[in-house]
MIKE-658708 format. One line per field, with one value per residue (C-alpha): residue number from 0; residue in three letters; y, x, z. Coordinates in Angstrom, 2 decimals, always signed. Each point is the difference from the previous one (the first is absolute). Example, Ala and Ser with C-alpha at 12.3 -4.5 7.8 and 13.67 -1.06 7.14 Angstrom:
<nodes>
kepa	(0,1)
bator	(Ala,Ser)
y	(-4.50,+3.44)
x	(+12.30,+1.37)
z	(+7.80,-0.66)
</nodes>
This chain:
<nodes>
kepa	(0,1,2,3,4,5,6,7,8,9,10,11,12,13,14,15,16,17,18,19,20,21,22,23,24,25,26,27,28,29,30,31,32,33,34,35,36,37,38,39,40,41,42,43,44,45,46,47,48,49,50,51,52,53,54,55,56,57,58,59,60,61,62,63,64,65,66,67,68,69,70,71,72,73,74,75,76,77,78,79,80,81,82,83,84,85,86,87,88,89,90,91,92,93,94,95,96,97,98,99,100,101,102,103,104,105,106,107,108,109,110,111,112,113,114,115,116,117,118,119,120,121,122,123,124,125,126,127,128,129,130,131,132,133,134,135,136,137,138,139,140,141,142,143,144,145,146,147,148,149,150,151,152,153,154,155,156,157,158,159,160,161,162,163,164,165,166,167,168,169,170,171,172,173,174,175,176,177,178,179,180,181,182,183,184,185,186,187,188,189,190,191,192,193,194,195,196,197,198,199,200,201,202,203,204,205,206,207,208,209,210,211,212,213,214,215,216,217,218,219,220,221,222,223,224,225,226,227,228,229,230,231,232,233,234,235,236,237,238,239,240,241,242,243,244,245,246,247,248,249,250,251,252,253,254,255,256,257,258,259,260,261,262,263,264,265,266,267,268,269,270,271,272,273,274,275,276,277,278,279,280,281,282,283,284,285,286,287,288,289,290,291,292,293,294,295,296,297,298,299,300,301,302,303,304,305,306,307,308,309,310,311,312,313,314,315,316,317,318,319,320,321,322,323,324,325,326,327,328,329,330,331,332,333,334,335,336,337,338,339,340,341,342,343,344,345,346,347,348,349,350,351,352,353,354,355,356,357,358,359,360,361,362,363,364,365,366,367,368,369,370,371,372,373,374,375,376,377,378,379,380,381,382,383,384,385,386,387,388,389,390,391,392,393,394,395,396,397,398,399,400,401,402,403,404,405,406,407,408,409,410,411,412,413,414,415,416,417,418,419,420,421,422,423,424,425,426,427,428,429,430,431,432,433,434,435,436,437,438,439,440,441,442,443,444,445,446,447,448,449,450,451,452,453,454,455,456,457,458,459,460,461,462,463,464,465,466,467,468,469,470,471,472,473,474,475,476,477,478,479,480,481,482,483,484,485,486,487,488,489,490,491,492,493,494,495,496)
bator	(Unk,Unk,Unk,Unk,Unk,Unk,Unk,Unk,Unk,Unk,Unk,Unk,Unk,Unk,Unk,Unk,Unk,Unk,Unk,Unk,Unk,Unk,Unk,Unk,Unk,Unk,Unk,Unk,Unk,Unk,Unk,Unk,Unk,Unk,Unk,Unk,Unk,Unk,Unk,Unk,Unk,Unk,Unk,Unk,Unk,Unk,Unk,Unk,Unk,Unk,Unk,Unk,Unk,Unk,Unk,Unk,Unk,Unk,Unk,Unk,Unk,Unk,Unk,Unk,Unk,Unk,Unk,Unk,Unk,Unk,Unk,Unk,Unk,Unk,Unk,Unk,Unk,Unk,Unk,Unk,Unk,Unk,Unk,Unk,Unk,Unk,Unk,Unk,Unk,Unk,Unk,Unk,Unk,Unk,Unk,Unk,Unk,Unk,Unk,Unk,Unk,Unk,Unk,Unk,Unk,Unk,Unk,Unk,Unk,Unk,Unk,Unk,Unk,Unk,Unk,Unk,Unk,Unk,Unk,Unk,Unk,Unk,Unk,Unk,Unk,Unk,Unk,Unk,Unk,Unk,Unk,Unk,Unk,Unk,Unk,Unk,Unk,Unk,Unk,Unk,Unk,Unk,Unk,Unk,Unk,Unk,Unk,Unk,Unk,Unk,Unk,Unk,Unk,Unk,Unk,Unk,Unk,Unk,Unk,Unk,Unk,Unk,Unk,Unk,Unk,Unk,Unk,Unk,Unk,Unk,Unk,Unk,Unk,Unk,Unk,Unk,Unk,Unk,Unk,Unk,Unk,Unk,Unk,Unk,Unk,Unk,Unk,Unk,Unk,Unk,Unk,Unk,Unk,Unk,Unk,Unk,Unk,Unk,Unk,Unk,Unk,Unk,Unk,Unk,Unk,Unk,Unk,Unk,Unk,Unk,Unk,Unk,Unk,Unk,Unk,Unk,Unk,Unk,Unk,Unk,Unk,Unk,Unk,Unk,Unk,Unk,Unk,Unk,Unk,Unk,Unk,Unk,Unk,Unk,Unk,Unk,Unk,Unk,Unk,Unk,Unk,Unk,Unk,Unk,Unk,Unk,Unk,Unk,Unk,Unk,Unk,Unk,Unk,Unk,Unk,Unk,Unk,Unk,Unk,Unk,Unk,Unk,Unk,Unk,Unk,Unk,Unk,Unk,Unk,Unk,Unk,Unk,Unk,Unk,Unk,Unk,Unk,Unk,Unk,Unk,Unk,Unk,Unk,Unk,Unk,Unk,Unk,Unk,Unk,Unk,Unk,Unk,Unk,Unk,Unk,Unk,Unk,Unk,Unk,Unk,Unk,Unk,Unk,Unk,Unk,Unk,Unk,Unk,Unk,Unk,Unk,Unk,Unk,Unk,Unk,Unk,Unk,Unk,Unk,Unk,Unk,Unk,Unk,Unk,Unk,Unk,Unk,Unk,Unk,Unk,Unk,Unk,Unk,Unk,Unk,Unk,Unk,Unk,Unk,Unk,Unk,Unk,Unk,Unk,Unk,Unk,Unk,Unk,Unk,Unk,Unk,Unk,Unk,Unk,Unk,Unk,Unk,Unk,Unk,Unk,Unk,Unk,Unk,Unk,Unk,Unk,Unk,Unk,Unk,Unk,Unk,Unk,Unk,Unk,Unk,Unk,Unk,Unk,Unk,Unk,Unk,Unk,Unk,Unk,Unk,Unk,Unk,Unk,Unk,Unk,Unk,Unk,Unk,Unk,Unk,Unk,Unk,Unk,Unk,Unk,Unk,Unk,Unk,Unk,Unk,Unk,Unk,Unk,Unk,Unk,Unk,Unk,Unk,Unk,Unk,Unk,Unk,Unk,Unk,Unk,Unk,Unk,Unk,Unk,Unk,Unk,Unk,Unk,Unk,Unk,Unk,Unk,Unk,Unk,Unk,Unk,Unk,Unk,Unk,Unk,Unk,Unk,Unk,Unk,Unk,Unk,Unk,Unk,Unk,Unk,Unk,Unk,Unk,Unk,Unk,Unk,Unk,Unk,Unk,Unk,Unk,Unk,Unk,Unk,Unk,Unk,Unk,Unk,Unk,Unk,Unk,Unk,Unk,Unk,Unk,Unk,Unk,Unk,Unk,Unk,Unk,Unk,Unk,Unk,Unk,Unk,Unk,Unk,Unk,Unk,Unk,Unk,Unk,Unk,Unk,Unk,Unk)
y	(-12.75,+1.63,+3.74,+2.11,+4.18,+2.33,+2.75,+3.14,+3.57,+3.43,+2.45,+3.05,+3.47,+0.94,-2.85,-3.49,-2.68,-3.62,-2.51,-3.52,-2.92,-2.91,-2.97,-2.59,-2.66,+1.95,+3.24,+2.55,+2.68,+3.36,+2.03,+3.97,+3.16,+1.47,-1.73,+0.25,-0.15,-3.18,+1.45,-0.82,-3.90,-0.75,-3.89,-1.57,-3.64,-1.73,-3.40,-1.63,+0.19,+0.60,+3.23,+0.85,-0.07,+1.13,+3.51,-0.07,-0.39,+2.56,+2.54,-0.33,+0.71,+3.23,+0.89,-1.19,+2.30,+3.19,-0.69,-2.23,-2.65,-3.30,+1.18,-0.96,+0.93,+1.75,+1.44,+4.13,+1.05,+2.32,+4.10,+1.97,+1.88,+2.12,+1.09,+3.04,-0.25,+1.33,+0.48,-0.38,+0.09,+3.07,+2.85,+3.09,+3.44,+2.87,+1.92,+3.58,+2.38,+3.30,-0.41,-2.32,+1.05,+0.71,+2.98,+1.44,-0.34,+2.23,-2.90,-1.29,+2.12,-1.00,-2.72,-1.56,+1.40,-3.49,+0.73,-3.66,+0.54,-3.26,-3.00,-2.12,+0.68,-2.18,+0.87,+0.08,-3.51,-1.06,-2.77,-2.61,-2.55,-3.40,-1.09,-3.08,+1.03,+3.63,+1.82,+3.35,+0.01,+2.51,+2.47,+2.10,+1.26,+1.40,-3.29,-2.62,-0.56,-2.36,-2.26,-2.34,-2.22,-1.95,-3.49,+1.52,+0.91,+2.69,+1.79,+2.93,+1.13,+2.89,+2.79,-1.75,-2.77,-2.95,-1.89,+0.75,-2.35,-2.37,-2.14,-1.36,+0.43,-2.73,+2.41,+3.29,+3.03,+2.56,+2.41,+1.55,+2.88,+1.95,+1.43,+2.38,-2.64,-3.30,-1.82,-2.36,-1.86,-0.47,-3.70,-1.64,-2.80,+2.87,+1.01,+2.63,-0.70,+2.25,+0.55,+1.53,-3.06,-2.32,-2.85,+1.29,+0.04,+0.09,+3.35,+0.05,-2.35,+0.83,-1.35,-3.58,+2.16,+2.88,+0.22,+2.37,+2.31,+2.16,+1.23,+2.93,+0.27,+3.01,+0.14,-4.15,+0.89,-2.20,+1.26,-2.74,+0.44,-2.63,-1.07,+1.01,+3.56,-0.48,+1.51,-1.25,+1.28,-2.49,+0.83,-0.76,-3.01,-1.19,+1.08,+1.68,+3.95,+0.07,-1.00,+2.84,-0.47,+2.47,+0.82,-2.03,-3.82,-1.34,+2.10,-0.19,+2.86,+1.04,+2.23,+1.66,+2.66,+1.65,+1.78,-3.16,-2.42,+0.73,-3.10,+0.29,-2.58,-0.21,+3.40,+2.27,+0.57,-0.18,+1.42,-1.28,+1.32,-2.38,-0.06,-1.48,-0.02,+3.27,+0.64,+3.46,+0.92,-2.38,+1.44,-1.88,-0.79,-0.33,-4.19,-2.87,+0.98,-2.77,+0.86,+2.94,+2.48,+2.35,+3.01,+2.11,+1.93,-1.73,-3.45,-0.74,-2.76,-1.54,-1.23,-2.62,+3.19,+0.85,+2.76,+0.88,+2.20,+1.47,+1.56,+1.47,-1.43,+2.42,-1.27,+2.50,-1.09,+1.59,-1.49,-2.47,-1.75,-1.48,-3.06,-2.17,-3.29,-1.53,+0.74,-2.66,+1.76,+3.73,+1.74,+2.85,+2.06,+1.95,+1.72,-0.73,+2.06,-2.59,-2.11,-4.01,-2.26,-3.70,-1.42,-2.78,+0.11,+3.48,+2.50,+3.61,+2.98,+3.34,+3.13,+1.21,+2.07,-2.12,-0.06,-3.36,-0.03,-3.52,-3.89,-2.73,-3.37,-2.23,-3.20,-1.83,-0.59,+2.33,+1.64,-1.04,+2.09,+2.30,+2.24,+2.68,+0.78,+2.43,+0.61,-3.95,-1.61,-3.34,-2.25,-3.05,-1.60,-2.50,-2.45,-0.01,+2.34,+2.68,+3.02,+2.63,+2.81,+3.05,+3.17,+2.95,+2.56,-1.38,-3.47,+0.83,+3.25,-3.14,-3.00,+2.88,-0.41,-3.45,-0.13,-2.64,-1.81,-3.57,-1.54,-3.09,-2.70,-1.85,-3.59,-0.76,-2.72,-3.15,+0.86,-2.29,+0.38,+1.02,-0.75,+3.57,-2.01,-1.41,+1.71,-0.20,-0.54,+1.77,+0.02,+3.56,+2.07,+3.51,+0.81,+1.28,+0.97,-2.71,-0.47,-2.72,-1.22,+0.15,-1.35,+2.52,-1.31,-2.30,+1.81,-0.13,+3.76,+0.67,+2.84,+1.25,-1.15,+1.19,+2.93,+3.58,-0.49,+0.04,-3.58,+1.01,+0.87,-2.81,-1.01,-0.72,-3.44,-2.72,-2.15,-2.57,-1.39,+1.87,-3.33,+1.00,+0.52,-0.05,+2.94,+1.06,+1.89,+2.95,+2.11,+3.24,+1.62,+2.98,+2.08,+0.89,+3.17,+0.90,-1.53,-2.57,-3.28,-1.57,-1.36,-2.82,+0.42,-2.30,-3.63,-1.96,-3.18,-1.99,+0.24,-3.64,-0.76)
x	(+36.40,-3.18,-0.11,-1.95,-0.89,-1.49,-1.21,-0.81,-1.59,-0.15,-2.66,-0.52,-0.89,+3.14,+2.18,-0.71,+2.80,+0.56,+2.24,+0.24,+2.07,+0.97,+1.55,+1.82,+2.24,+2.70,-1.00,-2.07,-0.59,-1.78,-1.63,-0.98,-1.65,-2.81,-3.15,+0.41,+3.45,+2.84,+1.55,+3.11,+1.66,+2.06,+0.83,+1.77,+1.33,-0.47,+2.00,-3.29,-3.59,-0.90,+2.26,-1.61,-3.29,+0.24,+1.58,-3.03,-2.38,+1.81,-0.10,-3.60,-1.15,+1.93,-2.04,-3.40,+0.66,-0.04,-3.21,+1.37,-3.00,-0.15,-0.70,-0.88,+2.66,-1.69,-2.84,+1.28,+1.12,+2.79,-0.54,-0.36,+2.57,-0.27,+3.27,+0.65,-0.74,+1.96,-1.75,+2.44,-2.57,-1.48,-0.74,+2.01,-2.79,+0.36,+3.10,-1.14,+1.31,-0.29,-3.72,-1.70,+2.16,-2.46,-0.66,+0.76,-3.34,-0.26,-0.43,+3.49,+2.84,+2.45,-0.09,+3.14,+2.12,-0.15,+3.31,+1.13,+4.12,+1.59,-2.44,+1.76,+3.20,+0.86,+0.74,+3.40,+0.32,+2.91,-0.86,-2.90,-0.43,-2.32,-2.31,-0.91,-4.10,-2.00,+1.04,-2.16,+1.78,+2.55,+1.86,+3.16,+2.08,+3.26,+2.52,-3.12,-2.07,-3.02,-1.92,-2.90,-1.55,-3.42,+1.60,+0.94,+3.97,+1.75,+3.04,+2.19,+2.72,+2.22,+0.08,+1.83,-2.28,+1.56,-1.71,+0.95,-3.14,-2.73,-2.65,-3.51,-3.38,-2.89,-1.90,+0.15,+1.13,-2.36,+1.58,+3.34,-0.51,+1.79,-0.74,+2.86,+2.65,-2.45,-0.72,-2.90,-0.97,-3.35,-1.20,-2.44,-0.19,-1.55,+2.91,+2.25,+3.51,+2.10,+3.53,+2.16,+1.94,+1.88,-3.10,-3.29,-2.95,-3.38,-1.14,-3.80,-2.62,-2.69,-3.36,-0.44,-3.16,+2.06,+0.96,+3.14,+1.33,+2.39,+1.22,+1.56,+1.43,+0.32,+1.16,-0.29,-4.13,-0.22,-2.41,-2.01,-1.72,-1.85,-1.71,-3.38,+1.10,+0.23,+2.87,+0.89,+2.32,+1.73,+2.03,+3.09,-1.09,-1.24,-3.71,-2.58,-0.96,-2.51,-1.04,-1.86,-1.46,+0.86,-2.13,+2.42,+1.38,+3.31,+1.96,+3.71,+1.15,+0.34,+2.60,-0.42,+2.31,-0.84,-3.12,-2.39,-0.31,+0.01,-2.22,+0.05,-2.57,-1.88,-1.56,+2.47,+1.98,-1.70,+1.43,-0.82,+1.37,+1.75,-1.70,-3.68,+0.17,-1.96,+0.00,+1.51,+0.06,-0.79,+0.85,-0.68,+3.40,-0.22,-0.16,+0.45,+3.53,+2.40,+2.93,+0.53,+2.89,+0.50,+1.74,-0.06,-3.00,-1.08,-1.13,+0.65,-2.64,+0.27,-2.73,-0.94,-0.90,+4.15,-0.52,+1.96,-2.11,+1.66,-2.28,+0.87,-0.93,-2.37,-1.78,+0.56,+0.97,+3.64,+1.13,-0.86,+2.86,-1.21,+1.77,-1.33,-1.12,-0.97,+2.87,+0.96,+2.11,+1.14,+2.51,+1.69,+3.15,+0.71,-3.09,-1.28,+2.46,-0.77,-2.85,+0.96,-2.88,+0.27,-1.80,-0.07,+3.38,+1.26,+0.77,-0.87,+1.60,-2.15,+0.82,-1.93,-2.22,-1.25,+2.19,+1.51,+3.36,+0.76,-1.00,+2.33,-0.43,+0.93,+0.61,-1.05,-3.42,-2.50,+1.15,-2.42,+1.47,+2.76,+2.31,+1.91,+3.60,+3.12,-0.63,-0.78,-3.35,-0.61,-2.55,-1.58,-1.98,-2.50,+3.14,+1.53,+3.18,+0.93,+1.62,+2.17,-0.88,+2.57,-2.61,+2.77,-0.18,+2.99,-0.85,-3.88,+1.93,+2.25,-3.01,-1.83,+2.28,+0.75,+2.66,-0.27,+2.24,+0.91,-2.77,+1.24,-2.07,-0.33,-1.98,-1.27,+1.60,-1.63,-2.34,-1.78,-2.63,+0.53,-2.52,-0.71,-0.33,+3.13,+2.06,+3.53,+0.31,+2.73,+0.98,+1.99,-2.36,+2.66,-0.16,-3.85,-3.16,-2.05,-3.45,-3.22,-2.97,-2.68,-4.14,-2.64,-3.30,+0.25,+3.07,+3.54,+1.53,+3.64,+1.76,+3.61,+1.97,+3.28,+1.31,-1.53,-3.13,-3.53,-1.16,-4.23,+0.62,-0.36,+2.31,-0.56,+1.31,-0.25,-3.68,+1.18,+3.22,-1.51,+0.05,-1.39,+2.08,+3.04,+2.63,+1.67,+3.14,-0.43,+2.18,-1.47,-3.42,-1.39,-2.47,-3.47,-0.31,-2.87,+1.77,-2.31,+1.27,+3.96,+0.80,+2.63,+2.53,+2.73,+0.71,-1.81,+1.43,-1.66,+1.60,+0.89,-0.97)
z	(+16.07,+0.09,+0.10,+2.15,-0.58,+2.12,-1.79,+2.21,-0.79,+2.11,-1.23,+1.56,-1.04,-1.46,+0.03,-2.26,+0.34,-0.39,+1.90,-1.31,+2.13,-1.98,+1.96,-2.24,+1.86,+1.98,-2.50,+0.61,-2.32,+1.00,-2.72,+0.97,-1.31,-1.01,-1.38,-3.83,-0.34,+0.08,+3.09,+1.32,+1.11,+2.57,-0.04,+3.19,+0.51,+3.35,+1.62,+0.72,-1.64,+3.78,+0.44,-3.24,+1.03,+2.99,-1.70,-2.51,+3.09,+1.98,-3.32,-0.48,+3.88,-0.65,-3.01,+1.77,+3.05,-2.23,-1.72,-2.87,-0.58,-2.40,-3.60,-3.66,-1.98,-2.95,+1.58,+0.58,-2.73,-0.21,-0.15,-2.74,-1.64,-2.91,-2.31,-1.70,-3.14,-3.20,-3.26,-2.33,-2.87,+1.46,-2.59,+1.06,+0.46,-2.42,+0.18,-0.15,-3.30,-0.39,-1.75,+3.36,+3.04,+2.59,+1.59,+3.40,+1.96,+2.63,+2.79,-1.07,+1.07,-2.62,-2.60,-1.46,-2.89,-2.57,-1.59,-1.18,+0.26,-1.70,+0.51,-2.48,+3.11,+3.06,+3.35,+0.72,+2.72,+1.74,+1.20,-0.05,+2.30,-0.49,+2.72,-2.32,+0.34,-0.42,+3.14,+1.61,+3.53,+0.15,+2.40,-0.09,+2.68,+0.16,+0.47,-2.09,-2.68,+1.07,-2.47,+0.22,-2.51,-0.09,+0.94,+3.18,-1.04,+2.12,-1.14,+1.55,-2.53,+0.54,-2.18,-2.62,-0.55,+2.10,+2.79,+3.49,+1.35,-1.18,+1.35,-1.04,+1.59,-0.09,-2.83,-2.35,+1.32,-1.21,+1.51,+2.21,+1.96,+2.83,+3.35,+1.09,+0.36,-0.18,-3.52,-0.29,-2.92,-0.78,-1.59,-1.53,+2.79,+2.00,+1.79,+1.01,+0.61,+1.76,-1.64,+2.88,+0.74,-1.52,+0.30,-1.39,+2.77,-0.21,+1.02,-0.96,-1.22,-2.24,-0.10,-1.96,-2.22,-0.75,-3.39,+0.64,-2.98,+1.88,+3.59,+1.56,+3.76,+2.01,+3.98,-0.19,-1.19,-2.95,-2.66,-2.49,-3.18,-1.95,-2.97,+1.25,+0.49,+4.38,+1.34,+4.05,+2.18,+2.79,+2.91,+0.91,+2.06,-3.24,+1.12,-2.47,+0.77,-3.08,-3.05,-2.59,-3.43,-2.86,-2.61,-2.34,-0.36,-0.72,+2.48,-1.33,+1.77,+3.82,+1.20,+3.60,+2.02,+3.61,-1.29,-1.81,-2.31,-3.51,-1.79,-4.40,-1.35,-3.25,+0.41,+1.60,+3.41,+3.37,+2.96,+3.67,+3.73,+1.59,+3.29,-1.01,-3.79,-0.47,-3.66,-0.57,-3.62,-2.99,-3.85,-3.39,-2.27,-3.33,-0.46,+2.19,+2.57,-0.95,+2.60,+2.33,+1.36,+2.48,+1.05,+3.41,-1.38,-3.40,-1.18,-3.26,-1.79,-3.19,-2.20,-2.80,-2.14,-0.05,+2.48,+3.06,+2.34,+3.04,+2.80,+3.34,+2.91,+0.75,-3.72,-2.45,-3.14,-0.98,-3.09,-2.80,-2.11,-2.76,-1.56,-3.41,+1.42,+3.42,+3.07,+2.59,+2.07,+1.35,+2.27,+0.31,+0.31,+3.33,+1.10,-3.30,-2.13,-2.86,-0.58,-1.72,-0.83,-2.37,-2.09,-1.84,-1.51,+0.65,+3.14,-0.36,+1.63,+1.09,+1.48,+3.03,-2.01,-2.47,-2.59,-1.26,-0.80,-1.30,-0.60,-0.61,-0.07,+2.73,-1.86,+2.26,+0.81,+1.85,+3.38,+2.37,+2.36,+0.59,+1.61,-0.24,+2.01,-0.63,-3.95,-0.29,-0.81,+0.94,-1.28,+0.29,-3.09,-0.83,-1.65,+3.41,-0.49,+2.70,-2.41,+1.04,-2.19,-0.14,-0.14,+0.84,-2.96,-1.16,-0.91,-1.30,-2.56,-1.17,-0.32,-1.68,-3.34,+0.83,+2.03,+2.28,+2.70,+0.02,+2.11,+2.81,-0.03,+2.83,+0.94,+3.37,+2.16,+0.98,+3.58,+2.72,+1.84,+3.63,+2.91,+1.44,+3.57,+0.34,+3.09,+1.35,+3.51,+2.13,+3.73,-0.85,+2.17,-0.46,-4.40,+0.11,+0.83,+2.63,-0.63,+1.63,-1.32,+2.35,-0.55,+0.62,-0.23,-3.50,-1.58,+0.66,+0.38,-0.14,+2.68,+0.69,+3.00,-0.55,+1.90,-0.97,-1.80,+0.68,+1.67,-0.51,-4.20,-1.90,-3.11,-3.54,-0.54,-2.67,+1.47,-1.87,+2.50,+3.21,+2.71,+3.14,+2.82,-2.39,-0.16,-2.78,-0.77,-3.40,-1.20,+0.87,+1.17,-0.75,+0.47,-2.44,-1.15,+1.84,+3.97,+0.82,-1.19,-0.26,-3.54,-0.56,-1.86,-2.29,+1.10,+2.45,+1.97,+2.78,+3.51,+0.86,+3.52)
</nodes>
């Protein structure tokens, strides 16, 4: 039996994906995804070669009639991602003493006390949890921990460490962020996934020739940066506002709130309005900004020189904290009541001020990123572990002389990949929110047409399963921030006809 494969492609400006048919005897065997990667199989057996066939036919005439078109396989070449990279080798800079401390300049309002409490200590963990690969995705909420790792590995864990849910994207999360009660996950496939329900969708795509480092979301306005220092906005119907060029490269922080976009890069932080990308204020940091944090009226940036800078928003530098080696991570208590940064192998601990209070070692790896809730640090490192650090006064007087609690280990469970496009279907019309998708002009829009809500507003809904003409049941809709669009919310399922 001879076998015959189709091999299709769809490039457009943001979106590069294969679909390949192979037809072998009564099996046919589709293979899915985008260009670069293996992609996903579904195999399906047939009575006849005929009925076989006639499926294969029937699959690629769907492809062909949105845009797909015969391809080499070989020929695009899949997008570039950078990872974070962790020099372990790195030396650490020059701890300050008492004879080369620097001095207070008068454009710095306050530079870190170096007091170096108990460096030969560790940080007092109570649990550790192991992704299996280095991890920087991570958010905290009050009922979850949330973990990502660069082979696309999702955990939530409660508070104690043990898995409430799991799943696997198609690539690396680089990152997990949250927009009042949405979570996205940002990967190095060039998507965003939203969170909210119990099937990851795809919520935004990024262009094909972005080389993304980090994202940020704000009212459903997802904010980009990049390896060539560009930082984009996109709207919530997954359509670009702007794109703007800092002075800097390598952009691995963007944070945003209701007032702009704050963009750190290899020279300093850049802030931009939100309406047209007007740049507003733009101050130097001292080194290239490895990760940033922010506050209702600070950002916080941390630097390969091992300093923490924090700024207002208005760009006036407030504080320096000054660690001994390059930082990969910040965050902050409340209102930024203490200051934590990591490096390498350690966390430190400062008080608003300036003054640092301790360093411990984490024990293991780097935290890439971090978090802090209710006297608890968590942290996720460049060995893969989630840690739950105990940071109340308590705990850091006791790891101070070496008193340290037992710390549970825990391994991550075996995880599959999930198609993000896969829908139930339901005839249950009554439990939920009724929404259509509609064309206008080339792109299919989603609006409300259950009782109550606003039938000219359009709805931000995964692009990725909108069908036109089709209506779909979610759990709940709500309303932006700023009362012009509807947002979807939780689970989705397909209204059978």
């Amino acid at each position: 039996m001879v076998e015959e494969k189709t091999y299709l492609e769809l490039s457009e400006e943001k979106s590069h994906k294969f679909y390949e048919v192979t037809l072998n005897g009564t099996q046919l065997s589709v293979r899915y995804g985008r260009i670069g990667d293996a992609g996903q199989n579904q195999t399906s057996s047939f009575p006849t070669p005929e009925k076989a066939r006639v499926e294969a036919q029937k699959k690629i005439n769907e492809k062909l009639k949105k845009g797909y078109e015969q391809a080499i396989q070989g020929v695009r070449k899949k997008r570039a991602v950078t990872r974070r990279v962790i020099e372990e080798d790195s030396a650490p800079t020059s701890t300050p003493t008492s004879s080369n401390k620097k001095k207070k300049s008068s454009t710095t309002p306050s530079i870190t006390s170096t007091v170096n409490v108990a460096p030969d200590r560790s940080a007092p963990l109570l649990w550790k949890f192991d992704t299996g690969a280095s991890a920087l995705g991570i958010f905290v909420n009050p009922s979850l921990c949330w973990v990502g790792n660069e082979t696309g590995k999702i955990f939530a864990l409660n508070h104690s460490g043990e898995v409430h849910s799991k799943f696997k994207l198609p690539e690396g999360v680089k990152s997990i962020v949250a927009d009042n009660d949405w979570l996205y996950a940002g990967c190095d496939d060039g998507n965003v996934y939203d969170l909210s329900g119990k099937t990851p969708r795809i919520a935004y795509e990024i262009a094909e020739d972005v080389d993304i480092y980090w994202i940020d979301i704000w009212d459903a306005i997802l904010t980009v940066s990049d390896a060539k220092g560009n930082v984009t906005t996109i709207n919530h119907e997954d359509e670009s506002q702007w794109t703007k060029k800092s002075s800097g490269y390598r952009g691995w922080m963007v944070r945003c709130d209701d007032i702009g976009v704050y963009h750190g890069h290899s020279i300093g932080i850049t802030m931009y309005d939100w309406e047209d990308g007007k740049l507003i204020w733009e101050k130097p940091t001292h080194g290239m900004i490895n990760f940033g944090w922010q506050e209702e009226s600070t950002i916080y940036a941390c630097t390969i020189t091992g300093k923490v800078q924090a700024f207002s928003k208005k760009g006036e530098l407030l504080h320096t904290y000054e660690c001994d080696r390059t930082i990969y991570s910040c965050a902050t208590a409340e209102n930024g009541k203490y200051v934590f940064a990591g490096d390498l192998n350690s966390i430190y601990c400062f008080s608003e001020d300036g003054k640092r209070l301790w360093k411990l070692a984490t024990n293991c790896g780097a935290p890439q990123s971090m978090q802090f809730y209710q006297d608890r640090l968590y942290i996720v490192t460049h060995h893969g572990f989630l840690a739950c650090v105990d940071v109340s006064e308590a705990a850091i007087s006791a790891a101070l002389t070496g008193n340290l609690p037992q710390t549970v280990s825990f391994t991550a469970p075996a995880v599959s990949e999930i198609s993000a496009t896969n829908l139930e279907t339901t005839s249950d019309q009554t439990n939920g929110v009724m929404v259509e998708c509609f064309r206008e002009g080339k792109d299919l829009r989603i609006r409300v047409i259950s009782h109550g809500y606003n039938p000219n507003w359009n709805c931000q809904f995964p692009k990725g399963i909108r069908q036109e003409g089709a209506r779909y049941l979610v759990d709940e809709v709500r309303k932006s921030q700023n009362g012009s669009f509807y947002r979807a919310y939780g689970n989705i399922r397909k209204l059978s006809s």
